[in-house]
C-alpha positions as CSV (number, residue, x, y, z in Angstrom):
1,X,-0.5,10.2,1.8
2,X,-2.3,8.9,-1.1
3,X,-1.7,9.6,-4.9
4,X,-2.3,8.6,-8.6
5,X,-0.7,9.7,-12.1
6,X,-3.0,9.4,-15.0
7,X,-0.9,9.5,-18.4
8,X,-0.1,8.2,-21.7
9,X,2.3,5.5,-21.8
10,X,3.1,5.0,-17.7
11,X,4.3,1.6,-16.6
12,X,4.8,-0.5,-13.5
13,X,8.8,0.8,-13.7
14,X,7.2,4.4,-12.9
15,X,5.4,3.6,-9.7
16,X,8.8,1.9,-8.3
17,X,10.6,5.2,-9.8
18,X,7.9,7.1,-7.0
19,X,7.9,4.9,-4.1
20,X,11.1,3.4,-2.7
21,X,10.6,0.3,-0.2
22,X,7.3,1.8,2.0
23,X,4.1,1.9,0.5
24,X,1.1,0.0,-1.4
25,X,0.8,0.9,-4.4
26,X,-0.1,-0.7,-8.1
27,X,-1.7,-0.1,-11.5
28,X,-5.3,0.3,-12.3
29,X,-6.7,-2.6,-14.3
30,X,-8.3,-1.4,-17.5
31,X,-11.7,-2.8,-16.6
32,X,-11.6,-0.2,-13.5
33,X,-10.8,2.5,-15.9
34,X,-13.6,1.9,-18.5
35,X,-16.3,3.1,-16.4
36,X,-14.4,6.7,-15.9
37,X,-14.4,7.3,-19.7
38,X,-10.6,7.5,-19.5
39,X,-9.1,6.8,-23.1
40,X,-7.8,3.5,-23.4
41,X,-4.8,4.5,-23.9
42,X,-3.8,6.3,-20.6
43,X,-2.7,4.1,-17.6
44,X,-3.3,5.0,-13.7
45,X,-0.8,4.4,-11.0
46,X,-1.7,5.0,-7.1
47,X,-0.3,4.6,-4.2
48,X,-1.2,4.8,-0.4
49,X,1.2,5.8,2.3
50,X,0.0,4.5,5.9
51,X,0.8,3.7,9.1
52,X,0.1,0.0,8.1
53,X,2.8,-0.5,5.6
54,X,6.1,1.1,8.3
55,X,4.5,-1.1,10.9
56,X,4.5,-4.5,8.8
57,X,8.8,-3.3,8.0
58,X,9.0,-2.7,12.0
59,X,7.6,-6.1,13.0
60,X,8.5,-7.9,9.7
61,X,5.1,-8.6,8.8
62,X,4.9,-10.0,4.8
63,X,0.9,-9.8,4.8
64,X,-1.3,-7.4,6.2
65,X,-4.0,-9.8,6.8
66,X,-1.4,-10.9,9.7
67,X,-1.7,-7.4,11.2
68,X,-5.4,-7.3,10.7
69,X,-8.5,-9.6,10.7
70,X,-8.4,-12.9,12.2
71,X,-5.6,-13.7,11.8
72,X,-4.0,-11.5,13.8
73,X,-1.4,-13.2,16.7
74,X,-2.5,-11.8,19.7
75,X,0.6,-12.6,21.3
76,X,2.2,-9.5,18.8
77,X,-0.1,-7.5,20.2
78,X,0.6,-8.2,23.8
79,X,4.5,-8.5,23.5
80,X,4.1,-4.7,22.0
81,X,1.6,-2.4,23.6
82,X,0.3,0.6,21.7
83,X,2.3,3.2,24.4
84,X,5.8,2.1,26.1
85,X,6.0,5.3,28.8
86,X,9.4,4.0,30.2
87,X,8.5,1.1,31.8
């Protein structure tokens, strides 16, 4: 699930209003927002709801660089395979 709210006056206190706990979201930088001709008075907030973000909470992952890229502990991997079917 992804989103974004473009309107006069929104703030970071909006965003948090929307999400609660899951989810990685932000505010558009107004050098993003030059290029699409918005006024510069309007503000952008998006979020992205994924699979990543639940898994991080599950495993208590802080950075998803830990969950993807080189970094990743192959040991979290092995301890927890992709399908448990009882065993």
């Amino acid at each position: 699930v992804e989103g974004l709210v473009c309107d006069r006056g929104l703030t970071l206190g909006h965003l948090i209003g929307v999400l609660h706990e899951v989810g990685n979201s932000g505010m558009f930088r107004p050098e993003m927002l030059r290029p699409m001709g918005l006024p510069e008075d309007v503000n952008v907030i998006a979020w992205g709801l994924s699979l990543e973000r639940p898994t991080m909470i599950l495993y208590g992952i802080d950075n998803i660089r830990d969950l993807f890229g080189h970094r990743v502990n192959l040991s979290l991997i092995k301890r927890n395979p992709i399908c448990r079917l009882g065993l």
